[in-house]
C-alpha positions in Angstrom: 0.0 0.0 0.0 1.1 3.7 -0.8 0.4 6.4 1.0 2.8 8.9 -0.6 0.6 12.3 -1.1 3.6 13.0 -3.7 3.8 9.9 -5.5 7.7 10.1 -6.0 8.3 6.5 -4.0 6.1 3.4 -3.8 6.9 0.1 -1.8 7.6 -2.5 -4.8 8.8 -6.0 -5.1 11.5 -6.9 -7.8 15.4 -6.7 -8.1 16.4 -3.5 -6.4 18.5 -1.4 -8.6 19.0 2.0 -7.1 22.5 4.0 -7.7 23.7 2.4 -4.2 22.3 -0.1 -2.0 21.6 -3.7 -2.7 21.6 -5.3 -6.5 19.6 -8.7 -5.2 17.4 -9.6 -2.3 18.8 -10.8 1.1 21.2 -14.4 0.7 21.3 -13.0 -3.3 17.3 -13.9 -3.7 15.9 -12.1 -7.0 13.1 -10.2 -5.2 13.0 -7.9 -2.2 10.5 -5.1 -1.2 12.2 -2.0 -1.7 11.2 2.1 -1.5 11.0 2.0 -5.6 13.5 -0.5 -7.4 15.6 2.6 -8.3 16.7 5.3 -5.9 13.8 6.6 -3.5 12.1 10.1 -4.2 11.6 13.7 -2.7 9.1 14.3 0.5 8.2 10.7 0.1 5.8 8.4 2.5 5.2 5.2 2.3 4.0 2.4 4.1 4.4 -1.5 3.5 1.9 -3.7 5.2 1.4 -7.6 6.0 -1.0 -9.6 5.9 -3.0 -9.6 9.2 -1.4 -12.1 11.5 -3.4 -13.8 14.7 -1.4 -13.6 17.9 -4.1 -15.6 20.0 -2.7 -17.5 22.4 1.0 -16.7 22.0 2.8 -15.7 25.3 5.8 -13.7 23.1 6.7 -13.4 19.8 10.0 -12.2 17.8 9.9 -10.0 14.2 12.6 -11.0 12.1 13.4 -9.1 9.1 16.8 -8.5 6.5 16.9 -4.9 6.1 19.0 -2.7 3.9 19.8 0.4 4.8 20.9 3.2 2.2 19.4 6.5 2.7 20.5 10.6 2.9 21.9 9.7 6.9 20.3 12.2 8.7 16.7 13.6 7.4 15.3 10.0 6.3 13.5 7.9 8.7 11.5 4.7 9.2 9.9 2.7 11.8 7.8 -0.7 12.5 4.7 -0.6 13.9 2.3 -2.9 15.0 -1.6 -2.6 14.0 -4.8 -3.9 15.4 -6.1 -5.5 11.9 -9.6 -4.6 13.1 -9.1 -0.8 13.1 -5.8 -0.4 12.5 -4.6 1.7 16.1 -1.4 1.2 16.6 -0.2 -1.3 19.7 2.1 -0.6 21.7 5.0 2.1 20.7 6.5 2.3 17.2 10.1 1.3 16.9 12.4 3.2 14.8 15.1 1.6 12.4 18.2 3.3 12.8 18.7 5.0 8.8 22.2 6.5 9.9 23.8 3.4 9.3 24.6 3.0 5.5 24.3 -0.9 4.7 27.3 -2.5 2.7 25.0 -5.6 2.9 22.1 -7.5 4.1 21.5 -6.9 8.3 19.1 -8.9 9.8 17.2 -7.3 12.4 15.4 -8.9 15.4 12.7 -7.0 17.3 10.4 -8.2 20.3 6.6 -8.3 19.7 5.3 -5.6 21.9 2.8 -7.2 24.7 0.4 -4.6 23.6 -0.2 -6.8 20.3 -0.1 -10.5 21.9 -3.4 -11.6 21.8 -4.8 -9.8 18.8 -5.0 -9.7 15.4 -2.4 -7.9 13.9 -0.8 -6.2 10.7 3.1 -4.8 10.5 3.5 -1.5 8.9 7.2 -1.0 7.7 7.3 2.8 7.3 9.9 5.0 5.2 9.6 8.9 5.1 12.1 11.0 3.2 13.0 14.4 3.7 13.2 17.4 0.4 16.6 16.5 -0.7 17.3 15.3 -4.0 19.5 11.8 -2.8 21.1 8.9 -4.9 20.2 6.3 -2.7 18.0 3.4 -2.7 16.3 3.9 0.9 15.0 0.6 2.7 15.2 -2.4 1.3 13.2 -5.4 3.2 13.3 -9.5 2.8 12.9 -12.5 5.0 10.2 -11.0 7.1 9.1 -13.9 9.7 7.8 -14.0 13.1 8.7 -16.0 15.4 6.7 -17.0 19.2 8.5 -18.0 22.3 
């Protein structure tokens, strides 16, 4: 889903390609879900959700995901946030992945289910929000999303 009000970057699944970042998906898979294939846009939004995912009767739960990073280093943003599939309010507080770091490869990132969501039906919003600078970068790059109880 896009929810870009400029339209400059979408969430899409293929080969990235952007002037930096990754050239394959995570473990050199042909397909990853990345903030446009090419290099992300100006004042851009966006907003990648799953599938809604039942947490009934799961004590704790672990998000695992491969992320690559490649964005401006200071003005560009994004965060994971957890959803009530219902009525989509947000459970629990957002966690923000750290877009200082430039990615040389794929980083796999591990992240506890907040309680807040156990219990419910749920739906992850990966969120990428860049600032008015023209960049040559690819932005956020996501594969290998799983989740995980315990």
């Amino acid at each position: 889903m896009v929810n870009d009000a400029s339209a400059n970057t979408q969430w899409e699944l293929g080969a990235p390609s952007g002037t930096t970042g990754p050239l394959t998906g995570a473990g050199q898979s042909l397909n990853a879900w990345s903030t446009n294939l090419g290099d992300y846009g100006t004042d851009s939004d966006v907003s990648l959700f799953s599938p809604s995912l039942d947490f009934s009767g799961i004590p704790g739960a672990e998000l695992t995901f491969d992320a690559f990073r490649d964005a401006d280093g200071f003005a560009d943003i994004a965060s994971v946030r957890l959803l009530r599939a219902a009525d989509e309010v947000q459970l629990g507080d957002a966690v923000d992945i750290d877009m200082t770091i430039f990615d040389t490869d794929w980083t796999t990132i591990e992240l506890p289910v907040d309680p807040a969501a156990l219990g419910e039906t749920i739906i992850i919003e990966f969120n990428f929000t860049s600032d008015s600078s023209p960049d040559a970068f690819s932005g956020l790059s996501i594969d290998d999303v799983s989740i995980s109880a315990n």
